[in-house]
C-alpha positions as CSV (number, residue, x, y, z in Angstrom):
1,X,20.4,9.0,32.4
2,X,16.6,8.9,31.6
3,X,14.4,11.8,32.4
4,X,13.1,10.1,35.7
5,X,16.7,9.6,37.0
6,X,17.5,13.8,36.0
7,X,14.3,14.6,37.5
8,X,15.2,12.4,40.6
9,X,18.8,14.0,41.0
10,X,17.3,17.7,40.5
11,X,15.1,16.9,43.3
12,X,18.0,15.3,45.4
13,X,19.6,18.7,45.1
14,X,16.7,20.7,45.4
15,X,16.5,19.3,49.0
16,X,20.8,19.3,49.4
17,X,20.9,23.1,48.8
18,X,18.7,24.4,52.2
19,X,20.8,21.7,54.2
20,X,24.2,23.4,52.6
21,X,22.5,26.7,53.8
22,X,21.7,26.3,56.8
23,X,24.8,24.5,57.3
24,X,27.0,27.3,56.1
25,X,25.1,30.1,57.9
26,X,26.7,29.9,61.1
27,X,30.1,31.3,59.1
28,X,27.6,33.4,56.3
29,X,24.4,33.8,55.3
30,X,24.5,33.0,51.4
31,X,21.0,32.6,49.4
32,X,19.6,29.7,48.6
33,X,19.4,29.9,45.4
34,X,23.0,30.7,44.8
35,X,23.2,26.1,46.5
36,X,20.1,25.3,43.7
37,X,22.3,26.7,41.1
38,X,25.8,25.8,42.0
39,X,24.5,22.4,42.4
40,X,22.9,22.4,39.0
41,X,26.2,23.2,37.3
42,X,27.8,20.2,39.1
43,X,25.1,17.7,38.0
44,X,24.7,18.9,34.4
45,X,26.6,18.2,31.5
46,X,29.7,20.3,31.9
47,X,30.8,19.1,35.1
48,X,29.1,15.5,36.4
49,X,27.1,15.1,33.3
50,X,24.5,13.0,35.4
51,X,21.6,15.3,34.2
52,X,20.1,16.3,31.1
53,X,17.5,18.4,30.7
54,X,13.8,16.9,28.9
55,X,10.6,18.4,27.5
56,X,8.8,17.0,31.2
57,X,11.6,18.8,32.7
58,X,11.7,21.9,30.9
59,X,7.8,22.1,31.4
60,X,8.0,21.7,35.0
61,X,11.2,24.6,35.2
62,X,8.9,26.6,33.6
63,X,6.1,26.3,35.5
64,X,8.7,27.3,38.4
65,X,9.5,30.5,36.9
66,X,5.7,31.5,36.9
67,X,5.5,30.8,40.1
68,X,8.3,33.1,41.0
69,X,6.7,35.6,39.2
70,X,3.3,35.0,40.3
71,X,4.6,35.3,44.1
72,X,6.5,38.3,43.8
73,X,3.1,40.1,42.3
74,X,1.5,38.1,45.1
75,X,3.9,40.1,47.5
76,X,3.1,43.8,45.7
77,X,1.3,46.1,48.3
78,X,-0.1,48.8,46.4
79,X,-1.1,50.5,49.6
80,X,2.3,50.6,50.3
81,X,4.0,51.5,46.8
82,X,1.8,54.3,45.7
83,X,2.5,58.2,45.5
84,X,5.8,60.2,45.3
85,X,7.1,56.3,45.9
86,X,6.3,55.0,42.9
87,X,6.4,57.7,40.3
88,X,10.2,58.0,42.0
89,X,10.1,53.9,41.2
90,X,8.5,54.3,37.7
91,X,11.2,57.5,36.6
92,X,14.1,55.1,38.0
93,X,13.6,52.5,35.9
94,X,12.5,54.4,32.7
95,X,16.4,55.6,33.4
96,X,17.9,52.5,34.0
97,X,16.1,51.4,30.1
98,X,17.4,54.4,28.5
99,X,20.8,53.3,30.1
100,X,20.8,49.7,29.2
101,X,19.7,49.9,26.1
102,X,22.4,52.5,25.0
103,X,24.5,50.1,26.7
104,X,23.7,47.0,25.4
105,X,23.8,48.1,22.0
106,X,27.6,49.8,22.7
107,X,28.0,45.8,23.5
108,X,26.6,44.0,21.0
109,X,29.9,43.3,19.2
110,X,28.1,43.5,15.7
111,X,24.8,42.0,17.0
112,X,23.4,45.7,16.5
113,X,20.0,47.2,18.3
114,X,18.1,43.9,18.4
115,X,21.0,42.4,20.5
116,X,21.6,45.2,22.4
117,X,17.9,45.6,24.0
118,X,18.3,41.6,25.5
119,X,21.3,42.9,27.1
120,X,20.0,46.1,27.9
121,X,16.5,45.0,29.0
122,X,18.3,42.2,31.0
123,X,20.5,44.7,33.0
124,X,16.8,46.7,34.2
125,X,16.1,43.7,36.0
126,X,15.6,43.4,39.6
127,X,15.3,40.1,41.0
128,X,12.4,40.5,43.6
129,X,11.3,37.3,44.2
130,X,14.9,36.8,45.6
131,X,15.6,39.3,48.0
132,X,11.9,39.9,49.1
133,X,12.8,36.6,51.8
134,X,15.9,38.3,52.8
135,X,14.0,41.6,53.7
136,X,11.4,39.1,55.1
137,X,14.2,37.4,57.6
138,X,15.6,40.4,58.0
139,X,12.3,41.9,59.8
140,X,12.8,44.5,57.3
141,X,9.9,43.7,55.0
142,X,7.0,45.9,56.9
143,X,9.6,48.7,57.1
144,X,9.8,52.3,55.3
145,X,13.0,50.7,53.4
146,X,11.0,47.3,52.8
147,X,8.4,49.7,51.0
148,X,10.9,51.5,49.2
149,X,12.7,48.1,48.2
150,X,9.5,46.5,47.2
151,X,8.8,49.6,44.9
152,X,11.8,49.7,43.2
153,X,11.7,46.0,42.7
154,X,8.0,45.7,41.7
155,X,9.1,48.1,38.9
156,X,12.7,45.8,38.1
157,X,10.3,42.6,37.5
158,X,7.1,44.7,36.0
159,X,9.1,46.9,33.8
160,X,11.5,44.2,31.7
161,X,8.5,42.1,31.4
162,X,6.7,45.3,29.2
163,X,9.7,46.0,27.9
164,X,10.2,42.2,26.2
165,X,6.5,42.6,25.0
166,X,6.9,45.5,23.5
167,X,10.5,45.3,22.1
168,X,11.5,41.3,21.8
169,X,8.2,40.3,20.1
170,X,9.3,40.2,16.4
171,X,6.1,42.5,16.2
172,X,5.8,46.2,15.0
173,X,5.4,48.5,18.3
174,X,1.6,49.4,17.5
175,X,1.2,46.2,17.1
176,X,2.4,44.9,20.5
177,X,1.1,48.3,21.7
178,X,-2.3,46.8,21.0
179,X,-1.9,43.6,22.4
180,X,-0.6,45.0,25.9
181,X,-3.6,47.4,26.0
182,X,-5.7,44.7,25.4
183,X,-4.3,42.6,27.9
184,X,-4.1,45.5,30.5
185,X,-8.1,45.8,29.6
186,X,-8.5,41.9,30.3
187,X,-6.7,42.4,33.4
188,X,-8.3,45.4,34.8
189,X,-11.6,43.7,34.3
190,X,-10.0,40.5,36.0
191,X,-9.2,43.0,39.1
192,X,-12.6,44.9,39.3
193,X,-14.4,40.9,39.8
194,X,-11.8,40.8,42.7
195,X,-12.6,43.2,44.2
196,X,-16.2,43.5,44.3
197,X,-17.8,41.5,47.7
198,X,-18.1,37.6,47.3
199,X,-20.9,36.2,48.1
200,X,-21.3,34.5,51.9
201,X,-20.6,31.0,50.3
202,X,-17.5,31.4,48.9
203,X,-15.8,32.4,52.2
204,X,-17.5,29.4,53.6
205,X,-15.8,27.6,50.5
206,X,-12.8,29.0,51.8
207,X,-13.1,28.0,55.4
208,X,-14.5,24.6,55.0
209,X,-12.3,23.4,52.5
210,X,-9.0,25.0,54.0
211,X,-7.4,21.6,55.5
212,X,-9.5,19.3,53.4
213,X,-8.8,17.3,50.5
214,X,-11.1,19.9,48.6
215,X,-8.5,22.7,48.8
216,X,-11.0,24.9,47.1
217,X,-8.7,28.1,47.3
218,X,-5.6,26.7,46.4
219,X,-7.1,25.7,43.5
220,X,-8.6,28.5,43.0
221,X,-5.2,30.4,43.0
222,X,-4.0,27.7,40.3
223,X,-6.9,28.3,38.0
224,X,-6.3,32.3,38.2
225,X,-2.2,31.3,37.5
226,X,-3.1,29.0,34.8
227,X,-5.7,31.3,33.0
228,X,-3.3,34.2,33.3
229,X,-0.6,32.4,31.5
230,X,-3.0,31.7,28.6
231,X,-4.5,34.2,28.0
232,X,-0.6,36.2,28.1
233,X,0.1,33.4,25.6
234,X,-2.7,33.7,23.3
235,X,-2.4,37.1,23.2
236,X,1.0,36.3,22.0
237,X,3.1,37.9,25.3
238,X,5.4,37.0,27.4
239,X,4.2,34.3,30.3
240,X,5.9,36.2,33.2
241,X,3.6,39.0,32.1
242,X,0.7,37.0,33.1
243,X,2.2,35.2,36.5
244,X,2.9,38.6,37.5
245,X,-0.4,40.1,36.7
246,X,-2.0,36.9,38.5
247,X,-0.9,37.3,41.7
248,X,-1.8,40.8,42.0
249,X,-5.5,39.9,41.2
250,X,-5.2,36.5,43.5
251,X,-3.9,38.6,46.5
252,X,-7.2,41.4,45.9
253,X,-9.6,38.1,46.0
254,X,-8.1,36.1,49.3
255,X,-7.7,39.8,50.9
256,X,-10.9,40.9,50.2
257,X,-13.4,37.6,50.2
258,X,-11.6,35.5,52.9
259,X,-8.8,37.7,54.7
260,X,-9.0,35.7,57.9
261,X,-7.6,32.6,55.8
262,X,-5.2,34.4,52.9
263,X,-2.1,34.1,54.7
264,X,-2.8,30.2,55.4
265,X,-3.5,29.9,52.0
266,X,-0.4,31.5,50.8
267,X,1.2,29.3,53.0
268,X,-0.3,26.5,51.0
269,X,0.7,28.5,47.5
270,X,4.4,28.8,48.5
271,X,4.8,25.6,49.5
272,X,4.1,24.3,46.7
273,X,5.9,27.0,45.2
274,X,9.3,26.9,47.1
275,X,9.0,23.6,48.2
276,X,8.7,22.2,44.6
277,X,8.2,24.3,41.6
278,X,10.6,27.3,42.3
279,X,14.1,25.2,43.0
280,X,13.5,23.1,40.1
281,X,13.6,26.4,38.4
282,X,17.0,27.6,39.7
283,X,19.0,24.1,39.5
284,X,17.3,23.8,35.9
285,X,19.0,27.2,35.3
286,X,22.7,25.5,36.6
287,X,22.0,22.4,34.6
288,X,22.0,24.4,31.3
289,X,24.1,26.8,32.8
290,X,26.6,27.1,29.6
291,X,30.1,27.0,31.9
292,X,32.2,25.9,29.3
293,X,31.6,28.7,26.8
294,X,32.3,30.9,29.4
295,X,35.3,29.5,30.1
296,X,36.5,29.0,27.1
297,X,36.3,32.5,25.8
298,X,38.4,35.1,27.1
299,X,36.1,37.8,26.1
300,X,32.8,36.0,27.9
301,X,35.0,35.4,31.1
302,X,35.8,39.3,31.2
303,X,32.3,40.1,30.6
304,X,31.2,38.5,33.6
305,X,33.0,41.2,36.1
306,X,31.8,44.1,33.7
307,X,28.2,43.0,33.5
308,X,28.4,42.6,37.5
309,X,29.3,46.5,37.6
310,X,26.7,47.3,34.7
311,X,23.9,46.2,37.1
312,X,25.0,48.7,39.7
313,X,25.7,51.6,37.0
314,X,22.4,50.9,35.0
315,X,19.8,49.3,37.6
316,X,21.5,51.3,40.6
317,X,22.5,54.5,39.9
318,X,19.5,55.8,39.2
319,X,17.8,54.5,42.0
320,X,20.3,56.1,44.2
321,X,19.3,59.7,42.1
322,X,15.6,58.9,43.0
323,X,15.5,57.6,46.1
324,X,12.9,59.0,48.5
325,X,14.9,61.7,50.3
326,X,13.7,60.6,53.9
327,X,16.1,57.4,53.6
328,X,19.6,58.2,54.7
329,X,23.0,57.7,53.2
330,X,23.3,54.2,53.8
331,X,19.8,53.0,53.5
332,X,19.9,54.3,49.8
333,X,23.2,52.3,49.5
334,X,21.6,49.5,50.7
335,X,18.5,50.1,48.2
336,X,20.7,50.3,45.3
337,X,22.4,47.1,46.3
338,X,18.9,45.6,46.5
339,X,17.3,47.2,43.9
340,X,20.6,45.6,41.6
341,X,20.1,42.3,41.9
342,X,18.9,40.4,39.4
343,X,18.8,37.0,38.4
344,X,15.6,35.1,37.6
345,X,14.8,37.6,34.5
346,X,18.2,37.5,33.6
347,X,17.8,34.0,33.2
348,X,14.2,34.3,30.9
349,X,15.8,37.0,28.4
350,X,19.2,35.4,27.7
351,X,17.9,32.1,27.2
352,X,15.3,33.9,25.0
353,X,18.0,35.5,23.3
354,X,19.8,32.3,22.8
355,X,16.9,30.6,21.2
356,X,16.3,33.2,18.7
357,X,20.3,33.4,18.1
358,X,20.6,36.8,18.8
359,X,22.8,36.4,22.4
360,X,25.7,33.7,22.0
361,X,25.7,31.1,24.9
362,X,29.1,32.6,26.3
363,X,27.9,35.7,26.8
364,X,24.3,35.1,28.0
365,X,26.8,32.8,30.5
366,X,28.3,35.7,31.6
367,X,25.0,37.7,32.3
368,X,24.0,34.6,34.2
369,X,27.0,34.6,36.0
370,X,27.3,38.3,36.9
371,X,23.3,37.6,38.5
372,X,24.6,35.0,40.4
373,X,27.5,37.1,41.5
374,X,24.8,39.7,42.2
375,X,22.5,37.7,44.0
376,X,25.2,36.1,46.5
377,X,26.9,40.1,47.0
378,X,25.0,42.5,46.8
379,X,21.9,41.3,49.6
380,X,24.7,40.1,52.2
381,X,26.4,44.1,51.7
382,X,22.8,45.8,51.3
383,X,21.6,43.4,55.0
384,X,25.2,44.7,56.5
385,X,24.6,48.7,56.2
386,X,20.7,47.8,57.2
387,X,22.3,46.7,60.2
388,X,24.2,49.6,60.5
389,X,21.6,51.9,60.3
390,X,19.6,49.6,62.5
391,X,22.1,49.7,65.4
392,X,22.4,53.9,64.7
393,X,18.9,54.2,65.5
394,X,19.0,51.7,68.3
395,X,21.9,53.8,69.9
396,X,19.8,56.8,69.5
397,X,17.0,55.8,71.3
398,X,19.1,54.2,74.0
399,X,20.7,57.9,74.2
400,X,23.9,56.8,73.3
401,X,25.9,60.0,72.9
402,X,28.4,58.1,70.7
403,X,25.9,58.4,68.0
């Protein structure tokens, strides 16, 4: 089929998979994404063979991903992730590195060191962008544990993305020291312009152009996206690094120069995002979802379960060591569930790995696989105790003496 055809049937599906949600939720609430994805790997060549990925493609399911990115940074409060919070956040995943990458090298199966830190940076992961709506239909999002989860997760998106600068850039670590100081430097400078007052005008920009064709701060937010990517890529760093780094600086500049009109403009932002971008990304990621070398291997097929567990061990237990102490048994369950899934970075590092031949195609199946696992699992257990602990404290103030 010809690239307009693929991009017409990824589209088709990309509007299936909320029907097949919604549909199914009556019986269980299952992710989105885990429909965008399953629904890739039925159109693309292993199964259907109807789609095909192509450069127009590709370019667009990338732009997806650093969208993902960019809203997840978009979504970072750092009122709200500061203090004994985050330095507990910071020491967890410094942990969970440590871990993986003594992990992932014990895996490599002759790939040595190099291999071992895809695997091992992959396993860090947490997949933010994908359980911060889950927490936000939940109600939990403005909660203590929403803070907590956000935290943890800021640092399981932030964290790999440093960690693939620094160690998957062919370059020597002073090297790539340098570049990430240099970016950081950029960046800072970047946050300082937004957050020192706008002139009167520009909120009137804002206002006057806000349901017009002019749409000056949605274009606005495309031109900070855009620039940040550049300048990540001319600087010779991973993309997600800038998308990440863009939507902190966009949320300081609609908060601070037009805070009356931010949210309707990240209304604007994600639906573009979500409603385009974003599940182009995830049934891309099905569509060259490699399911026949997973299959095919019996070592790939048993690294799928293992993987699955690795994400709790490496991503989970230490969060459950270094949780705030004020969150009770099941809450810190419930963040290590959270804080362990991972999916969209998982995605950017194997098929990284891939391309530079150091991750074979079964196995980066299986890490696939195992955040797909973790993606449809762990939120639905994590949202269960939440509701636990939800009722608990419901009964309490109701005085139920059962509690």
């Amino acid at each position: 089929m010809d690239h307009s055809g693929s991009l017409v049937l990824i589209m088709a599906a990309a509007v299936l998979a909320p029907l097949l949600a919604y549909g199914i939720s009556r019986w269980l609430a299952v992710p989105l994404v885990i429909f965008e994805i399953l629904l890739g790997i039925l159109l693309g060549p292993d199964v259907l063979g109807w789609v095909h990925t192509a450069e127009v493609v590709d370019v667009l399911s990338n732009l997806g991903l650093a969208m993902l990115i960019f809203l997840a940074g978009y979504e970072l409060e750092f009122d709200r992730v500061r203090g004994d919070t985050l330095k507990r956040s910071v020491w967890a995943w410094l942990i969970a590195l440590a871990l993986g990458l003594g992990i992932g090298t014990l895996l490599a199966h002759g790939g040595g060191f190099e291999k071992g830190v895809y695997v091992g940076t992959a396993l860090t992961s947490t997949a933010l962008g994908a359980i911060l709506p889950v927490l936000r239909d939940a109600g939990d999002l403005g909660s203590r544990f929403g803070s907590v989860v956000m935290a943890m997760g800021a640092l399981g998106e932030f964290g790999p993305i440093i960690a693939m600068a620094l160690l998957l850039s062919g370059r020597a670590p002073g090297q790539s020291a340098a570049l990430l100081a240099a970016f950081a430097v950029l960046t800072a400078v970047a946050v300082l312009w937004a957050l020192r007052p706008k002139p009167p005008w520009f909120s009137n920009v804002i206002a006057k152009t806000l349901h017009s064709s002019g749409q000056f701060a949605v274009r606005l937010v495309v031109l900070l996206l855009v620039s940040m990517l550049a300048l990540a890529q001319v600087l010779g760093l991973d993309i997600l690094l800038g998308a990440f780094a863009a939507g902190l600086i966009t949320r300081l500049v609609l908060h601070g120069a037009a805070p009356e009109a931010s949210e309707t403009v990240l209304s604007k932002v994600e639906a573009m995002g979500f409603g385009f971008l974003v599940p182009l990304f995830f049934v891309v990621t099905g569509v060259e979802f490699d399911l026949e070398a997973l299959l095919s291997g019996g070592r790939e097929l048993l690294l799928l379960p293992l993987f699955l567990l690795l994400f709790l061990v490496v991503r989970g237990l230490p969060i459950w060591l270094l949780a705030p102490r004020d969150l009770g048994r099941r809450d810190r369950s419930a963040l290590v569930l959270f804080g362990s899934t991972a999916l969209p970075l998982v995605v950017a590092i194997t098929t990284l790995g891939v391309e530079d031949g150091k991750v074979d195609p079964g196995e980066a199946a299986a890490l696939v696989g195992a955040g797909m696992l973790s993606v449809l699992v762990f939120p639905l257990v994590g949202l269960r105790l939440r509701d636990r602990v939800r009722a608990r404290e419901g009964g309490r103030i109701g005085g139920d003496e059962s509690w």
